[in-house]
N, C-alpha and C positions, 0 to 999 in steps of 0.2 A: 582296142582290139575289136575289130569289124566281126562279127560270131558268125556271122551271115556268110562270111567267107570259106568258112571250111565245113567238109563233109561231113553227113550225118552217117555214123554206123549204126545199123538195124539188127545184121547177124553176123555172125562169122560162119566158113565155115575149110576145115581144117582138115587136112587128108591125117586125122588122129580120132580116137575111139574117144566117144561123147560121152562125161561122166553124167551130164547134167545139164539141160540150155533153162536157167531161171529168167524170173520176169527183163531181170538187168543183163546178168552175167552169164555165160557160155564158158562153160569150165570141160576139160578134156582129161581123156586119164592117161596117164604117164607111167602107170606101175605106183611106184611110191611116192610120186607126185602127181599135186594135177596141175594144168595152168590154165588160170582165171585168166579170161578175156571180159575188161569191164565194156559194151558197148553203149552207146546212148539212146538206147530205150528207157522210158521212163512208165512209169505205173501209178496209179492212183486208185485208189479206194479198191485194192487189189486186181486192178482190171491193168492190164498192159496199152497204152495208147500206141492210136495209128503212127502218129510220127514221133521224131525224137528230138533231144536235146542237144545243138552243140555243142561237143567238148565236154559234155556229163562224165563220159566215160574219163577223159584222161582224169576230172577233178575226182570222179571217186578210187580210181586206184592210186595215184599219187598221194594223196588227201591219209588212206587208209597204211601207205605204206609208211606216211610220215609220224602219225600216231601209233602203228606196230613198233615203232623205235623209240621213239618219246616214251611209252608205256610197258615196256620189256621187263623192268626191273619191278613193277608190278604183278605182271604175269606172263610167259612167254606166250609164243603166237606161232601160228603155223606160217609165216613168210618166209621162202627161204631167199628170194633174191626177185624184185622189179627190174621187167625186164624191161633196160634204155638201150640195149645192142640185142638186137632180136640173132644172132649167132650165139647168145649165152645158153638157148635152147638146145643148142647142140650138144652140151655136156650131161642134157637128159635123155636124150634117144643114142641108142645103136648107129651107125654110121647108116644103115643101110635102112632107116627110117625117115633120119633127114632131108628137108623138101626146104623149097624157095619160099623162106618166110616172107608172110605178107608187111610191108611197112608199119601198117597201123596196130600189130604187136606193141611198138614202141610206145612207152609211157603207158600205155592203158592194159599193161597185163602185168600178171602178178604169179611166178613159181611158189606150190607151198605144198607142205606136207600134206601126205594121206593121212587123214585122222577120221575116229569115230565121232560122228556129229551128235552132240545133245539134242533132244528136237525139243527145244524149248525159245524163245525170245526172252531176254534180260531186260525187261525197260527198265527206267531211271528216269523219274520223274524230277526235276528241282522246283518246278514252277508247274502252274495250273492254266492249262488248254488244252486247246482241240478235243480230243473224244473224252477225253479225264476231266474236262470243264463239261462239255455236256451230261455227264452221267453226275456230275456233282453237284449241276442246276435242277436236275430231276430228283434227284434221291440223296443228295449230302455224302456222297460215297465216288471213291473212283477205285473198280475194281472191287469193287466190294467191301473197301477199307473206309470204315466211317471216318470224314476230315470234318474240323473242327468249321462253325457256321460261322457264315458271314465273310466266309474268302473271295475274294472278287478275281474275275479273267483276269490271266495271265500272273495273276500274285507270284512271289515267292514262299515256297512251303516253310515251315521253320527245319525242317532239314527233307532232304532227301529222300523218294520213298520208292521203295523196289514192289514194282508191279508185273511179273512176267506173265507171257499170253504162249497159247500153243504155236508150235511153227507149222501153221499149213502148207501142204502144198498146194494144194486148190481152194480158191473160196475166201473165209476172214477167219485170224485167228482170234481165240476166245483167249478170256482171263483166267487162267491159274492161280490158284492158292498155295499157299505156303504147303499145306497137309497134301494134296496132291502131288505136288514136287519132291516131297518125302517121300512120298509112296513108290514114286517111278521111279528117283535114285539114289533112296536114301540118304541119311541124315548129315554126314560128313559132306557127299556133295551138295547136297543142296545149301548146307551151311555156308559150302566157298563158293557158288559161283553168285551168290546174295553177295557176302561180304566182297569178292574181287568185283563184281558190279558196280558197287557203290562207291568204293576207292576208284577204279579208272574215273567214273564221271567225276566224282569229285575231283580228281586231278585235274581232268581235263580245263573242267568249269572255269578252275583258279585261275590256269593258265590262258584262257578263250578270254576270260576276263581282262589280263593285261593286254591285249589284242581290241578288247571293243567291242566283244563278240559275248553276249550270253549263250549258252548252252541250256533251253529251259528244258528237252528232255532227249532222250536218245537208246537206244537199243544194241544190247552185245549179243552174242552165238560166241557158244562153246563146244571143243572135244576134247576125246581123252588120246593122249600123246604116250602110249607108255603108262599107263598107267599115272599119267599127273593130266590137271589140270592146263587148259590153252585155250588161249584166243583168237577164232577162226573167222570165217569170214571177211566180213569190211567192221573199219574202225570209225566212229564217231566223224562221218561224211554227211552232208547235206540230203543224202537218201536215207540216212538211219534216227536222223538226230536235225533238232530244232532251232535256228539259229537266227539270234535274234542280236539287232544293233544297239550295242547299251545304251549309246547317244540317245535312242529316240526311244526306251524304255518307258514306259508308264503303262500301269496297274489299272485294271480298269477295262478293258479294252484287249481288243485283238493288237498282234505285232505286225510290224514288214518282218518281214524273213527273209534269209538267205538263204531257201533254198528250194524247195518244190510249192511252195503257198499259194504261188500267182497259178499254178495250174488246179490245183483244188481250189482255189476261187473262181477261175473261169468254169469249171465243170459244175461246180455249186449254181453257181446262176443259169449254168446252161438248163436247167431243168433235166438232165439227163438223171436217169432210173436207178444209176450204180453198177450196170448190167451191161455184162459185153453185146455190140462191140461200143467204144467209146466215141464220141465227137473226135475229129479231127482239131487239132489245137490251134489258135488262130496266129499269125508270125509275131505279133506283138507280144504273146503271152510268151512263146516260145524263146523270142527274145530276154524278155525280163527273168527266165529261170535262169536262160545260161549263163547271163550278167552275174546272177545271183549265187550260183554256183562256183563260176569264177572269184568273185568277189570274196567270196568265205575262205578258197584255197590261200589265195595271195595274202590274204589279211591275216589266217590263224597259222601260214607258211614263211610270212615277210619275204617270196617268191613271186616271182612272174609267171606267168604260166604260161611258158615257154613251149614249144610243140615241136616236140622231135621228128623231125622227116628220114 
């Protein structure tokens, strides 16, 4: 697949009331739904880049729609239907709302319940990098959590460790601690969306595993549906989570990634500040994410990534 080939989407824009246009996703509101449009903007070190990714978008909502299903019996999730016949829209507006959907709805959007968002990030750490290795080469700690000496880049932890950070809207989110997280939602919840964290990754993990594919770490968003527990958002996609080739695994050392790495490496050497606005991306780098992107879908989907017209 020539990546080169097809359109880069930047934004949408929808004759529907804006619930929200984030770094990635452009979500609308519906009444009791919203519908996420993934585009292929991509972000780095919280800054949105000038150009985009091909085909980002269709791999993160497919990607997320296929682990909302795989991970159900886990915990449910606010999906109610991926939209691959962009007329299934119709069944969410009044007659006299509906407009000439745009194509590129297809595959890369996603209907899902109105729910109340937790403003918290879940990470799930399995393994030791990126910002959790630098804070643990300086201080023995990631997140604040003393780990045990002498763990080298990229290791495997002996289990699992639940790190969540605030969910900013502007700016970097910071780490949270457990006593915090009590504080804001009390103890029941905070007890489940740790314990449902650590179960989804660890499912995932096992299953990424027979695929080739480590998961060394990843990030969930939660709401409350009724009064229960759900999983909102994107699921364990190349934008949330770590993705690494077992093949070429070894301890010691950085990874290849499947997923955004090649653009936080060109930006790392570009010398740039962290500070909007960012470099412009160069087509080589831009190529090797979408490669990479791709690559993670088909490999932890046993799919083609097919592109619905």
């Amino acid at each position: 697949m020539d990546v080169n080939e097809f359109p880069v989407l930047m934004e949408t824009q929808l004759p529907l009331p804006v619930f929200i246009r984030g770094k990635v996703r452009d979500t609308y509101d519906l009444g009791s739904h919203l519908l996420i449009v993934a585009t292929d903007r991509i972000s780095a070190f919280d800054v949105v880049l000038p150009n985009g990714i091909p085909l980002k978008g269709h791999v993160l909502n497919r990607l997320s729609s296929f682990w909302f299903r795989r991970t159900a019996e886990i915990i449910p999730n606010h999906m109610t239907e991926a939209i691959d016949n962009v007329h299934s829209i119709d069944s969410y507006l009044p007659e006299e709302k509906r407009f000439a959907y745009p194509s590129y709805l297809r595959g890369r959007s996603m209907m899902v319940k109105k729910v109340k968002r937790l403003p918290v990030e879940c990470v799930v750490r399995g393994y030791i990098s990126g910002s959790a290795w630098v804070e643990y080469k300086e201080k023995g700690t990631v997140s604040g959590r003393t780990l045990p000496p002498g763990l080298l880049e990229s290791e495997e932890l002996k289990e699992p460790i639940f790190t969540p950070t605030t969910k900013a809207e502007t700016g970097h989110d910071e780490p949270l601690t457990k006593e915090q997280i009590i504080k804001t939602f009390g103890l029941p919840i905070s007890q489940e969306i740790e314990a449902k964290s650590l179960a989804l990754y660890t499912s995932a993990r096992e299953y990424a595993l027979t695929k080739g594919i480590i998961i060394a770490d990843t990030k969930f968003e939660f709401g409350i549906d009724n009064g229960r527990l759900i999983l909102i958002d994107e699921a364990l996609t190349p934008d949330s989570s770590r993705f690494w080739d077992a093949a070429k695994y070894k301890a010691g050392q950085s990874q290849d990634s499947m997923d955004k790495q090649p653009v936080r490496d060109f930006l790392s050497a570009s010398g740039w500040n962290k500070q909007p606005p960012a470099p412009p991306l160069p087509p080589d780098v831009v190529k090797a994410a979408s490669q990479g992107y791709i690559a993670a879908y088909e490999r932890l989907t046993g799919r083609n990534l097919a592109i619905l017209e």
